[in-house]
Structures are given as structure tokens and as C-alpha cells.
C-alpha positions, 0 to 999 in steps of 0.5 A: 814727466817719463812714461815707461812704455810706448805701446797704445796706452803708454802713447796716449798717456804721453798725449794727454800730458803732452797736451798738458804742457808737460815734458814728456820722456817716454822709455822704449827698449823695442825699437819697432815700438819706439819708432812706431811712437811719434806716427801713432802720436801724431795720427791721433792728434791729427785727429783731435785737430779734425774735429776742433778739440785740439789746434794745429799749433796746440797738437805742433807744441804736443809732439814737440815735447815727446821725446823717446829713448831706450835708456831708462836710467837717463830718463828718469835720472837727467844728471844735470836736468829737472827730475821727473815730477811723475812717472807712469808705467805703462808696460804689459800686465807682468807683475815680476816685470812691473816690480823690477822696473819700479825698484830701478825707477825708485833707486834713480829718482828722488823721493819726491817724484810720484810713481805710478803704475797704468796696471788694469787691477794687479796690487799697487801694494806688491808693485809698491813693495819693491821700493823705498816710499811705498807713501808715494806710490798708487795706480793710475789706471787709464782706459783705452784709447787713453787720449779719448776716454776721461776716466782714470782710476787713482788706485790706494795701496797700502802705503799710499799717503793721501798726499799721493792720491791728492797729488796725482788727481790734480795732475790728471785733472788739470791735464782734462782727465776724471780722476776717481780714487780707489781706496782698496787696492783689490783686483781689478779695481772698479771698472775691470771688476764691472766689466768682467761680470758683464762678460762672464754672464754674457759669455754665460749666456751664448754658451747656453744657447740664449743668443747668439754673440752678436744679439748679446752685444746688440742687446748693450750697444743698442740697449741699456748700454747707450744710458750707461754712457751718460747715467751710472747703474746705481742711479739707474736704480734710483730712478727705477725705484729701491723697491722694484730693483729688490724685487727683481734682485730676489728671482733673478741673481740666483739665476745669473752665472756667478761660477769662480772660474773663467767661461769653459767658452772662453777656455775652449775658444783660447785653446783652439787659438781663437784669440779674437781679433789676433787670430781673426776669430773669437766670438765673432770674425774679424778681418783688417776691414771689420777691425779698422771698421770696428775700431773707427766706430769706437772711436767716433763715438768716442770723440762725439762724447769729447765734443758734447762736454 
């Protein structure tokens, strides 16, 4: 299996499958990145095996069989050694960038290998087009961290044969990942399309002056979003009733921000090099203190989701 990447995501990819038994390559031509890899991989499973949903010897074996390299074409085409039943791509959201690597994969592994793409929502049905078996190309778009959180989108282009879809989702599934399969290749896919029209209307909302960033992330961390970790919003409908969702539906949608460009909040902010936590301000201020603080909170919760099944 080859993984082409070993930034955040391209280092959980290779965890999850790692873990699975598998032997993973993973491509790096960045050599800070690449010798950042295997610290970053074994950090994280030290932290699986803290709290007992890895063994020492499993997360041992894992790292083990996560090798790297710059050289893509020795990666995916091992000469004399087993071609790769998968690769997943897992470099930064540049399409030019993604099509190029996907015709050189394409021209150096057989037709039988599954290629896929961790792309967050552009078209697999562009990115498929530059090879010769669009048949056996789909998304595989993980979330990040990847080695934490289950889902993973299987995404249809289309010239995606059902066999892919098939293939691809029990390879995820018997690695311990939730597969689901999008079957238009749209942007954004599911969980992207979701999330931005939560932060267009919370942008919306501190833009006008109804709260400040921090009451609105407030309002879904400690709100509605702790029933969203373990029950959907259409069956929040459900239980609440048709009828009242309807009647809600009819004085409220009309009101919410439905504005086809991005927030002039948001514009501004980027302007003004606000970048969030790459500049240390965004809508909130960061420091390495709130960051590290920020981001062990997640991922606790994260791992208590793990440990609850």
C-alpha cells in the first residue's frame, strides 16, 4: 500500500492501515517532512497505547512496516516486489498538483491497483480523468486527525465502477474505519458541504453583532453539537417531530445567511493576515499554550469517543 504525502493526514492514513497489517510506503520528496514522519507516527500510537486501544507490540509492528522515501516511481512500481493493492493521495488541495500525480501513479501500476484521492471535495471525476481506469478511481476522503476520527468518505466519480466503491469500503472497514459512499461527485461532498454552512451562518452571525466568536462556538460545543457526536441532525428531526421542524423551517430559513460568496468577515480577516492559528489570530487568539491546550482537548475527547465504542 503507498500513501503520497507525509504531512497530518498522509501520517494517519499510514497509521490506520499500518495498524491493519498492512505494508505501508509512504512518498515524501520534502525531507523536513519526511523526517518529521515516523516521531509524529509513533507519538501518536504512544498515545493509543496510553490508553489501551493499541498494544505495545501491535503499535511496535505498526511502525515497522511504515517505510519512507522520496522516489515516487520506486514506490509504486517495487520492480521485482508486490504492486501496491492501494494508493491514497494525501497531498495539499491543488488540483494541477493531484492530476499530475495521478497520471504518474497510473502510468506505473498495474490496472488492478485501487487509486484514491484524501481530497476534502474537488472532483474525483477531474483528477480521474488523467488516467487510463477512471473504473478504478474514487475519493477516500478521511478527517482529521485521521487515526482518531472513524469516518471516511468513498467518493463516485463518474467513471467509478461499483467494484471500486465495494473494494475500497472493506479495505477501510476491516482497517476499523466507517466508510460511507458518496455517489455524486459534487463539492465538498457530504461532511465539508455540512460543516461550511454551519460556519457561513456562524460567521454571519458575530459579523452582525449577535455574539461574540467565542459565545457562538459555545453555544455548539456545549449545545446542540454534544447530541451531534452521537445522534445525526435528521434524526434530530425525527424525534422532535416533522411537523414542528416545518414550522420552524417556514419563519427561520429565510433569515439565515444563504450569501453565495464567502463572509466579507472572513475576507477581511485574511486580508489583514488574520490567519487563525498561523498568525495567532483569527476569530479568537492563539499562542503555542492555547493551541497545544486546543488541540489536546480535541483530541481527548476524541479518544474517549474511541474508548466508548
Amino acid at each position: 500500500m503507498v500513501v503520497i504525502g507525509a504531512g497530518l493526514m498522509g501520517v494517519g492514513i499510514s497509521q490506520v492501515f499500518a495498524l491493519a497489517g498492512h505494508e505501508v510506503r509512504v512518498v515524501e520528496i520534502d525531507a523536513a517532512c519526511r523526517a518529521r514522519a515516523v516521531p509524529r507516527l509513533t507519538e501518536q500510537l504512544e498515545t493509543l497505547v496510553e490508553h489501551g486501544l493499541v498494544d505495545a507490540r501491535g503499535a511496535a509492528a505498526a511502525i515497522e512496516r511504515v517505510s519512507l522515501t522520496d522516489d515516487l516511481a520506486a514506490a509504486v512500481d517495487p520492480g521485482e516486489g508486490e504492486p501496491p493493492l492501494l494508493v491514497i493521495e494525501a497531498v495539499s488541495e491543488n488540483l494541477a498538483l493531484k492530476r499530475r500525480l495521478f497520471a504518474a501513479v497510473d502510468r506505473r501500476t498495474p490496472p488492478s491497483t485501487l487509486l484514491c484521492s484524501n481530497t476534502s471535495g474537488l472532483s474525483i471525476t477531474a483528477i480521474a480523468a488523467e488516467t487510463s481506469r477512471p473504473e478504478r478511481v474514487c475519493g477516500a476522503h478521511f478527517w482529521n486527525p485521521p487515526h482518531l476520527i472513524p469516518l471516511v468518505e468513498v467518493v463516485k466519480g463518474e467513471g467509478t465502477a461499483e467494484s471500486t466503491l465495494r473494494a475500497t469500503s472493506a479495505l477501510l472497514r476491516a482497517a476499523g474505519k466507517v466508510p460511507v459512499v458518496v455517489r455524486r461527485d459534487i463539492p465538498g461532498f457530504i461532511g465539508n458541504r455540512l460543516l461550511h454552512a454551519l460556519q457561513r451562518e456562524a460567521m454571519s452571525l458575530v459579523a452582525n453583532g449577535v455574539a461574540s466568536a467565542e459565545d457562538v462556538d459555545l453555544v455548539v460545543t456545549q449545545g446542540f453539537g454534544r447530541r451531534l457526536g452521537v445522534i445525526g441532525p435528521l434524526a434530530v428531526c425525527d424525534l422532535a417531530g416533522l411537523d414542528l421542524v416545518l414550522e420552524v423551517d417556514n419563519y427561520l430559513l429565510r433569515d439565515l445567511e444563504s450569501s453565495p460568496a464567502p463572509s466579507p468577515l472572513l475576507v477581511e480577516l485574511v486580508a489583514q493576515g488574520h490567519l487563525g492559528v498561523k498568525s495567532g489570530r483569527g476569530f479568537l487568539l492563539w499562542d503555542e499554550e492555547t493551541v497545544r491546550a486546543a488541540v489536546a482537548k480535541r483530541d481527548a475527547a476524541l479518544i474517549r469517543a474511541l474508548e466508548a465504542g
